[in-house]
C-alpha positions as CSV (number, residue, x, y, z in Angstrom):
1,X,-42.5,31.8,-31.3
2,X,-39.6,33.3,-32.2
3,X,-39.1,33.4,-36.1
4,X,-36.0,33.6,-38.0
5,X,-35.4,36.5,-40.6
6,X,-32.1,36.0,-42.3
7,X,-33.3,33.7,-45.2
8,X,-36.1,36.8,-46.0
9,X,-35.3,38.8,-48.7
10,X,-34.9,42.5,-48.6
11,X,-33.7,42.2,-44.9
12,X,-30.2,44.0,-43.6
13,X,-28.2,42.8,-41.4
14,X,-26.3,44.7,-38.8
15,X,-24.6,41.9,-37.2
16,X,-23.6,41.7,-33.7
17,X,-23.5,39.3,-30.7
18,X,-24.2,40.2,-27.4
19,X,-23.3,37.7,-24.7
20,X,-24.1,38.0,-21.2
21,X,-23.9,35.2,-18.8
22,X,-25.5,35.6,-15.1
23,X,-24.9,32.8,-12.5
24,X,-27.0,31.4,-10.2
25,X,-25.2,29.6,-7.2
26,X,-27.4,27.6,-5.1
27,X,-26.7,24.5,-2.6
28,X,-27.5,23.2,0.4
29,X,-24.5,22.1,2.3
30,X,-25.3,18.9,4.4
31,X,-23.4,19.0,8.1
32,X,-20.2,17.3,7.6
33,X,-20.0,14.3,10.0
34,X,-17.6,13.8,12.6
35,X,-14.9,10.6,12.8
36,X,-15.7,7.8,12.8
37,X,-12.8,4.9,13.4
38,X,-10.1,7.3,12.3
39,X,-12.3,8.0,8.7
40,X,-14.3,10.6,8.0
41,X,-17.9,10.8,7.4
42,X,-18.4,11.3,3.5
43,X,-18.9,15.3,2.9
44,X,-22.4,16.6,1.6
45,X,-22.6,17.4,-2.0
46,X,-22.2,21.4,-3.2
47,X,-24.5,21.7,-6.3
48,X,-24.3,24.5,-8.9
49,X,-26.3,25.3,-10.9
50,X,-25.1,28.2,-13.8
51,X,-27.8,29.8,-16.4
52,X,-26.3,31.5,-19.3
53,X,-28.3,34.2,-21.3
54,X,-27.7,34.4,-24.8
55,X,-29.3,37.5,-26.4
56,X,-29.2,38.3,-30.6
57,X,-30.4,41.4,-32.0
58,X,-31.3,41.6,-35.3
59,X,-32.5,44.8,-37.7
60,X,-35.2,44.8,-40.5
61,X,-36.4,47.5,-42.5
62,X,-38.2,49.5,-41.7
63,X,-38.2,49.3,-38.2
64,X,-35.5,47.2,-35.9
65,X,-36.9,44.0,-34.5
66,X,-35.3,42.5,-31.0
67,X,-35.5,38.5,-30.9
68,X,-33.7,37.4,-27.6
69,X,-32.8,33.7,-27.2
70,X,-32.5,32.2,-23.6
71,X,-30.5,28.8,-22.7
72,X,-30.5,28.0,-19.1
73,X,-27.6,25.3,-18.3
74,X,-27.3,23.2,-14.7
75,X,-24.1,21.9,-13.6
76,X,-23.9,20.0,-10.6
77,X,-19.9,19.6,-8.7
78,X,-19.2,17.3,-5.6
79,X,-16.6,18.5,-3.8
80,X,-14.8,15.5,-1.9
81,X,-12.9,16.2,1.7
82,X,-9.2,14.1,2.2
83,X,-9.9,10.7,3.9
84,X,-7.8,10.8,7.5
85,X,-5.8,7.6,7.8
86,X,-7.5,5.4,10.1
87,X,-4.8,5.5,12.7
88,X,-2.7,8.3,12.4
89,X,-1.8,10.5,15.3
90,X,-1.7,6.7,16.8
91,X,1.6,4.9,17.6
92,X,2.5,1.4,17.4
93,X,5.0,0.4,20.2
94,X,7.3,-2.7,19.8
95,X,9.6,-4.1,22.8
96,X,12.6,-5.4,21.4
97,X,14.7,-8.0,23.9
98,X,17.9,-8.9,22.4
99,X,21.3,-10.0,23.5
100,X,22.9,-6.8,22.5
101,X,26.4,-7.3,24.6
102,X,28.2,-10.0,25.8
103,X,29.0,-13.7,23.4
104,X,26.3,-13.1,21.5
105,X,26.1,-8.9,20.5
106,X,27.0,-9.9,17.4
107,X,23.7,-11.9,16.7
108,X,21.5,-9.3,19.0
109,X,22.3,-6.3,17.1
110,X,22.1,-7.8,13.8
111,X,18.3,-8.5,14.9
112,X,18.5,-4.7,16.5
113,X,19.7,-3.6,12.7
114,X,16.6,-5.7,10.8
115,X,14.0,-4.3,13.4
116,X,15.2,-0.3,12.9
117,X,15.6,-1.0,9.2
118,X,12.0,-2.1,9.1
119,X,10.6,0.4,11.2
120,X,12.5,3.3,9.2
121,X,10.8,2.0,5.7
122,X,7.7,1.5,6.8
123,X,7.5,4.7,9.2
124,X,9.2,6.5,6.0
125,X,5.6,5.4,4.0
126,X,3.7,6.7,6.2
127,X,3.3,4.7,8.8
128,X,1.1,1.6,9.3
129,X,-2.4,3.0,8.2
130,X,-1.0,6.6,9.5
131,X,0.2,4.9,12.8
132,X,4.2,5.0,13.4
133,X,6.0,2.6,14.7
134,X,8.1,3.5,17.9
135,X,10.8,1.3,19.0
136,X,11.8,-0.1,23.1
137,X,14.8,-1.5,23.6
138,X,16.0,-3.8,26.0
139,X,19.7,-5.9,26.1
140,X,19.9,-8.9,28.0
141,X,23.2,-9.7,27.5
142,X,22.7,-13.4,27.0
143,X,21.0,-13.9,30.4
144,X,17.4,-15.4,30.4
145,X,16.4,-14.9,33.5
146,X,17.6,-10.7,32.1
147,X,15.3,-11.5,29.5
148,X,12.2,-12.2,31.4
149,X,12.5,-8.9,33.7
150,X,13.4,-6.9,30.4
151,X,10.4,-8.3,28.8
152,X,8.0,-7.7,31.9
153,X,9.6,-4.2,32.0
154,X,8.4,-3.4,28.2
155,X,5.0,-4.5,28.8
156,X,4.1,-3.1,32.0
157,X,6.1,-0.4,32.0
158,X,6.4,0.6,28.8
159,X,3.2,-0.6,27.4
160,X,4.0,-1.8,24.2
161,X,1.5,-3.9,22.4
162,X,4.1,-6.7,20.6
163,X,6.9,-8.1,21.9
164,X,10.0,-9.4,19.2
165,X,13.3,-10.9,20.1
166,X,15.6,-12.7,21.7
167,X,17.6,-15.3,19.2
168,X,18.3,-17.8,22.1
169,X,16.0,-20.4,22.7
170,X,16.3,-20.3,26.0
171,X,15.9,-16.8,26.9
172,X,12.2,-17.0,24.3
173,X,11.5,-19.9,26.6
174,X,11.2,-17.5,29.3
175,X,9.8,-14.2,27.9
176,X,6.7,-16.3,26.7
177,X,5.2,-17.0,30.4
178,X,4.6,-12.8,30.9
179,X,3.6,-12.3,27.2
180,X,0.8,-14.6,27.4
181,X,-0.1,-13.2,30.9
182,X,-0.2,-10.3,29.6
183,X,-1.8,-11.2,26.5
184,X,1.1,-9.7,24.1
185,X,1.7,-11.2,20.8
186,X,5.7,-12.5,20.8
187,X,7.2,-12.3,17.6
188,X,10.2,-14.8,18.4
189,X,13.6,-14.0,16.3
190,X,15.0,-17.2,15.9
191,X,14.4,-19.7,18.6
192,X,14.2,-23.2,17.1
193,X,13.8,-25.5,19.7
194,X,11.0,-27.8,19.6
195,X,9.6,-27.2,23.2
196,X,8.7,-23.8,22.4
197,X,5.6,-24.2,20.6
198,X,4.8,-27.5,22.4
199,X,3.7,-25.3,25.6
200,X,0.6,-24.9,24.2
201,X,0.5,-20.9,23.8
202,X,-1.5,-19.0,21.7
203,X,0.4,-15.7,22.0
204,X,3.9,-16.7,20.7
205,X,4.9,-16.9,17.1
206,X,8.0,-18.4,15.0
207,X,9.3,-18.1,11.5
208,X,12.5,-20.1,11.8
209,X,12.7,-23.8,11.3
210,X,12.1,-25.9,14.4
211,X,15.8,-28.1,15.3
212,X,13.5,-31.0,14.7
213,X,12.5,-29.7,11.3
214,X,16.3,-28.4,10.0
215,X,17.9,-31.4,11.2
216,X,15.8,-33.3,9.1
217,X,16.9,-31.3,5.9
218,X,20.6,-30.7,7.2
219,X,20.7,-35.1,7.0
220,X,18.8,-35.0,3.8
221,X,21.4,-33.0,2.2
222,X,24.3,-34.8,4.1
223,X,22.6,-38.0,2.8
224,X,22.4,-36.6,-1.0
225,X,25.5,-34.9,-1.4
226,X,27.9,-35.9,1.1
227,X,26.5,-39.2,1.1
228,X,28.6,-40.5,4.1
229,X,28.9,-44.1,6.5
230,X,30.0,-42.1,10.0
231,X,28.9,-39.0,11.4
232,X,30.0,-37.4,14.4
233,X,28.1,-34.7,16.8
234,X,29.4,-31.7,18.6
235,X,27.1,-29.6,20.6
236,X,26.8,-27.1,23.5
237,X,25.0,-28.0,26.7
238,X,21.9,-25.9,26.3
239,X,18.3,-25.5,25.8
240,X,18.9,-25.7,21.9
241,X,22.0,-27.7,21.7
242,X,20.4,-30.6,23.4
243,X,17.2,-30.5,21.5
244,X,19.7,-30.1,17.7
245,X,21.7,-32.7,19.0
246,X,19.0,-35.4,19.8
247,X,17.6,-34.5,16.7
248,X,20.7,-35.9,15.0
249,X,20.7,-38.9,16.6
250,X,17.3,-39.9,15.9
251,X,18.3,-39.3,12.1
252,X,20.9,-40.7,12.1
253,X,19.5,-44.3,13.1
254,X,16.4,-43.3,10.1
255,X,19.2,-42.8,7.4
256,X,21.8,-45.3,8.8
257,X,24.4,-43.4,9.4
258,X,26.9,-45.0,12.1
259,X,27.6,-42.1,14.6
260,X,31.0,-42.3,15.9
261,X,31.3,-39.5,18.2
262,X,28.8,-37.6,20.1
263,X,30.6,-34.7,22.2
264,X,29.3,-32.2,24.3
265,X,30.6,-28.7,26.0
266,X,29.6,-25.8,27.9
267,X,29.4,-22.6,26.1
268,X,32.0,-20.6,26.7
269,X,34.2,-23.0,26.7
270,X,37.9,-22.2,26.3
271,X,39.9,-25.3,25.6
272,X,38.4,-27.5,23.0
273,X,41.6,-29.3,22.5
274,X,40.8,-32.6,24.1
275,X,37.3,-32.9,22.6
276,X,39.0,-32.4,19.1
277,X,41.5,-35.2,19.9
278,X,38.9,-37.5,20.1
279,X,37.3,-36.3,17.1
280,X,40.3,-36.7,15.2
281,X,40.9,-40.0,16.5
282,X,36.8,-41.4,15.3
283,X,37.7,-39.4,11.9
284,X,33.7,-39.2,10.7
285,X,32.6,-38.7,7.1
286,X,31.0,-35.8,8.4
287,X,31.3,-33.6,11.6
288,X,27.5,-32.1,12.2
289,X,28.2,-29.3,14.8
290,X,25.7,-27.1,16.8
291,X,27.5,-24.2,18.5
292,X,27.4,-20.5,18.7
293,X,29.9,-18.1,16.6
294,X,32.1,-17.6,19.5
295,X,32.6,-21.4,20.6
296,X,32.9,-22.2,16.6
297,X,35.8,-19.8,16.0
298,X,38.0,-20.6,19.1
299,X,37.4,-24.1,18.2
300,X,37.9,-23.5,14.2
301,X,41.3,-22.0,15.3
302,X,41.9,-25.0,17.8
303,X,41.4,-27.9,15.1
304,X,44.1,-26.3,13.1
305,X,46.4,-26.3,16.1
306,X,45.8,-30.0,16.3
307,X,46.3,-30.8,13.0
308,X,42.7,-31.8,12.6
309,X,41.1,-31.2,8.9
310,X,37.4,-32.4,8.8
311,X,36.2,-34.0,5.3
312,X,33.2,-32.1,6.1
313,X,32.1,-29.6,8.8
314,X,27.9,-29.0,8.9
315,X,27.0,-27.0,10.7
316,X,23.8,-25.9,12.4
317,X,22.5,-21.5,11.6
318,X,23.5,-20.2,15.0
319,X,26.7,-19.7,12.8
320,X,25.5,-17.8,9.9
321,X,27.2,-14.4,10.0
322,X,29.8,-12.4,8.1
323,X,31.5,-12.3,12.3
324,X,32.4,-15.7,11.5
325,X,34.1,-15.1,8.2
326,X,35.9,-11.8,9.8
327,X,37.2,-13.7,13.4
328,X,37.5,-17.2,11.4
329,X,38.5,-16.7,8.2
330,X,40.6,-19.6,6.3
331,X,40.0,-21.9,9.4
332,X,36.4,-22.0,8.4
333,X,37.0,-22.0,4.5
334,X,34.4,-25.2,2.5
335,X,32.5,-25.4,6.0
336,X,28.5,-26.0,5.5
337,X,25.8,-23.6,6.9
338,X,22.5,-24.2,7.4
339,X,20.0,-20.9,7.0
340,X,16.7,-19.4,6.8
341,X,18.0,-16.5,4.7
342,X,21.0,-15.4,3.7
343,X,20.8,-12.5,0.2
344,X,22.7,-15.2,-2.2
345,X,20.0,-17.5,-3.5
346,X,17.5,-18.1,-6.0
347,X,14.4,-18.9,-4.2
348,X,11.9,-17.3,-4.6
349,X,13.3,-14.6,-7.0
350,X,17.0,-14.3,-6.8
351,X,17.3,-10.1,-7.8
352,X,14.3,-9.7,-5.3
353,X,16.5,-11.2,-2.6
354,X,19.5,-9.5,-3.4
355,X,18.2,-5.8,-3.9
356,X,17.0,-6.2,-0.1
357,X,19.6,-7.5,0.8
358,X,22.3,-4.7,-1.0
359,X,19.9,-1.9,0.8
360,X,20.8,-3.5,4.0
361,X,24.4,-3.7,2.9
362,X,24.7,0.0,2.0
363,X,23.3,1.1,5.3
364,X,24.6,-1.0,7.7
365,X,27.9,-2.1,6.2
366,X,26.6,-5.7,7.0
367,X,24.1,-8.5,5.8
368,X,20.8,-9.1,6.1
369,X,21.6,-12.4,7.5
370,X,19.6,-15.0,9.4
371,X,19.1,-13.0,12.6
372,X,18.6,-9.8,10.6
373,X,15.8,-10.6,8.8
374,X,13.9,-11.9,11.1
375,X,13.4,-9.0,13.1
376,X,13.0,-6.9,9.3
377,X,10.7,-9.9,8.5
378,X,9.0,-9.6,11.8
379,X,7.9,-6.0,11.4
380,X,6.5,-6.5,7.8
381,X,4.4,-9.8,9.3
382,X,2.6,-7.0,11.9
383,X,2.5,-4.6,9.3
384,X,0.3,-7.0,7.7
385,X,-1.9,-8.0,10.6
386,X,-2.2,-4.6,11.6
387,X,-3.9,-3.1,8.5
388,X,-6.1,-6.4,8.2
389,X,-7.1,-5.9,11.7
390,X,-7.7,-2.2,11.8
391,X,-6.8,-2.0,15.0
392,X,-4.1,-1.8,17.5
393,X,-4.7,-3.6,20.1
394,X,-2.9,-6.4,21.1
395,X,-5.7,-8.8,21.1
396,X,-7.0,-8.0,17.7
397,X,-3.2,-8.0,16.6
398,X,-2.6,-11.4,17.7
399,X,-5.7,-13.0,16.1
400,X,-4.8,-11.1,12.8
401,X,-1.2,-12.9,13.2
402,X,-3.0,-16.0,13.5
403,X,-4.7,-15.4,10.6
404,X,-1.5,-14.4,8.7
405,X,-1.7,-15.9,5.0
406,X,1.5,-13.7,3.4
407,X,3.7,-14.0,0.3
408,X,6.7,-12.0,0.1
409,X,9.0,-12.1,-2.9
410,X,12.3,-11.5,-1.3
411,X,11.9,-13.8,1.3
412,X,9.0,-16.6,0.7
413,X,5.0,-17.8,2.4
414,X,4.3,-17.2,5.8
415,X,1.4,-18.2,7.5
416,X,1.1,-19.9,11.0
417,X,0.0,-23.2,12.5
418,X,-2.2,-23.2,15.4
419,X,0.9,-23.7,18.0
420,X,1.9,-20.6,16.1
421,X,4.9,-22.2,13.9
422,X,5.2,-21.2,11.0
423,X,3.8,-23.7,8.3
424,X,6.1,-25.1,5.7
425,X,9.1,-23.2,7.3
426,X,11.7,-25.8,5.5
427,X,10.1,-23.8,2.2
428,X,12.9,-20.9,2.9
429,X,15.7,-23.6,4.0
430,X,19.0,-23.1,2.5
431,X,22.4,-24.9,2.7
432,X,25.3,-22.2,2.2
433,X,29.2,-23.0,1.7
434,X,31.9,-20.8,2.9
435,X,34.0,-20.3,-0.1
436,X,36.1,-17.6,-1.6
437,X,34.2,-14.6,-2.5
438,X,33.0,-13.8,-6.1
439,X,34.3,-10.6,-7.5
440,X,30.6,-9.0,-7.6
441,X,30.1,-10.2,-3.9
442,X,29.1,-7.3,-1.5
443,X,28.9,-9.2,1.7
444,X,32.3,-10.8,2.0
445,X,35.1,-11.1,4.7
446,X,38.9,-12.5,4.2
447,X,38.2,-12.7,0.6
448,X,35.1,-15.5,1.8
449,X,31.2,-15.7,1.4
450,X,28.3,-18.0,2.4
451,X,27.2,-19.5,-1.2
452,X,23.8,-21.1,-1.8
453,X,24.6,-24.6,-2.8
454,X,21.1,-26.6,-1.9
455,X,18.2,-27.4,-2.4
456,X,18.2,-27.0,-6.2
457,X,15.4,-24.5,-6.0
458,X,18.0,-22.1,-3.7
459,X,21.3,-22.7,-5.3
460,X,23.5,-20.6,-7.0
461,X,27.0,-22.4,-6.6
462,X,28.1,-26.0,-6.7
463,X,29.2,-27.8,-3.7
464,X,32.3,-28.6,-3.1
465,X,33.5,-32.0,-0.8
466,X,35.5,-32.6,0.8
467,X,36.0,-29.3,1.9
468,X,38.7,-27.0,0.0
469,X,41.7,-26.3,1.3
């Protein structure tokens, strides 16, 4: 026992504190284990354990007396090792097919644009759980049968492990034979015809609205705010024209609408002039049109020639593109434009919507239209699957893709149906009027700009009908 003197009378104190401090380190360091899955093993724990010494010397008369006082003290420390990302040093490798010359460049490397803008922000964040995403381009210049050797050539050749493009529908009708050979996801941009997830494949997937589906809400809107008696039809002689275009017609009998002309052409036509005649001469309510931008300008410029000035001009989204303000301009002016996107609406938060879309402004001097963000949405959708499915293989992809179940704010839901079309697609469905541009408008042309005008949930202008002047 150790007894305390300083309350005892007659004692002297020479006070003084002597502290020493000795350390004991011991540990036993557990073999750190190797890699498992791209992670690494969880390192052993380093335990230390400290004893400090405290010793107090105290005098009484008449001799000194020595009391030392011992605390021992264990601290224990885990020192933790950085987790590797689980696929870094790995790389993610995306064909892209796209019509990047010829009619339709314009549309081909606005897709191009939304697919590098993608793969710079997420490769920018590190990657897709470490992995970067490297990009393989192919141009197909509007050909299909270009398209299915450029999309063979990417996945045997190059070896990437998902497929995106090709805007037309009927150069995606032929790239999906070899991707599900191959067994390589196909991350369509655009594509609405109907056949195209009737073929029964489980390797191709959609975002846009199938013709069937955004013909239906094209004649609901025509129905609610055009509200006409005659309708008439113009379409080019293709894969999607026909399927738009037979779309219409079926409607049109469902909502009564007497259709008084019903006019096809090949695309690339050059002289629309007799076809307009005989619009002009059944003078619709409403002219519903299904072309691409550079039929729709020559034959923009053509009406005007004739003297022919549609109450109404609706028009199907192969049009939706600042290219048809720029070559168009006031012979467009009050026409209506179907979309999936386009960054002037209110659904589902309007300053989400516009913030992406005024970073894709400042970088590419154009908007993130239709065709644009479907290839940025595309990359996002496999950014998804990818870190759900751990994995990047193409089969373990594609069932993650299936499994798809994703909200985002600046563009809306997507999740899949099993023929890989994407469920509730109308949800993202806009009607847009070309009108003259608001001051605070980035994305304009001629002084014009594609205005949300309907559903309610979209809008952020009024229509106007008939169509200004």
């Amino acid at each position: 026992m150790v007894e305390d003197l300083s309350s005892k009378r007659g004692v002297s104190r020479r006070g003084f504190l002597t502290v020493a401090v000795s350390a004991i380190v011991a540990g036993v360091v557990a073999g750190v284990g190797g890699y498992y899955a791209g992670t690494l093993a969880a390192p052993a724990e380093v335990i230390r354990e400290v004893t400090k010494t405290i010793e107090r010397t105290i005098t009484v008369t008449p001799s000194p007396v020595t009391v030392t006082k011992t605390v021992t003290t264990t601290m224990t420390t885990t020192t933790a090792t950085p987790t590797k990302p689980l696929l870094e040093g790995q790389e993610l490798r995306v064909g892209v097919v796209l019509p990047l010359s010829g009619a339709l460049a314009t549309f081909g490397q606005q897709g191009r644009r939304g697919v590098e803008f993608a793969a710079e922000e997420i490769n920018g964040a590190g990657g897709i759980l470490g992995a970067k995403i490297k990009i393989l381009i192919e141009d197909f210049a509007g050909d299909p049968k270009v398209a299915l050797t450029a999309t063979e050539k990417v996945i045997t050749v190059d070896k990437v492990q998902v497929v995106t493009g090709a805007y037309m529908s009927a150069a995606i009708s032929t790239m999906q034979e070899p991707c599900e050979r191959y067994k390589i996801p196909l991350l369509a941009i655009g594509g609405a015809a109907d056949e195209l997830t009737a073929k029964g494949y489980k390797y191709f997937f959609r975002n846009v609205q199938s013709a069937s589906e955004f013909t239906k809400a094209t004649m609901d809107f025509v129905e609610e705010v055009i509200k006409p008696e005659t309708v008439g039809i113009v379409y080019e002689k293709t894969l999607r024209g026909e399927s738009t275009k037979n779309a219409f017609l079926k409607l049109a009998e469902e909502y009564k609408f007497t259709v008084v002309a019903e006019e096809g052409y090949p695309a690339g036509s050059l002289d629309f002039k007799p076809l307009i005649e005989k619009l002009k001469a059944a003078n619709p309510d409403v002219l519903l049109f299904v072309a691409y931008i550079t039929d729709a300008v020559l034959m923009a410029r053509q009406m005007d020639e004739v003297g022919y000035k549609p109450k109404a001009v609706v028009v199907e989204a192969g049009m939706q593109n600042i290219d048809l303000l720029e070559l168009a301009g006031k012979y467009v002016k009050g026409w209506f434009i179907q979309t999936q996107y386009w960054p002037d609406r209110n659904y589902p938060n309007y300053d989400e919507v516009y913030n992406v879309g005024l970073k894709f402004w400042q970088k590419f001097g154009k908007p993130l239209d239709n065709i644009a963000c479907d290839g940025y949405l595309n990359l996002y959708i496999l950014k998804d699957a990818i870190e759900r499915a751990k994995s990047l293989d193409p089969e373990a992809i594609r069932n993650a893709i299936a499994e798809t179940d994703l909200f985002l704010p600046w563009f809306g839901h997507i999740k899949y149906g099993p023929n890989g079309h994407r469920i509730n697609a109308l949800e993202t469905f806009a009607m847009c009027q070309i009108l003259p541009a608001k001051p605070n408008t980035p994305w304009q042309a001629n002084g014009l700009s594609f205005y949300a005008v309907w559903p309610e949930k979209m809008k952020t202008t009024e229509p106007i009908y008939p169509m200004p002047t």
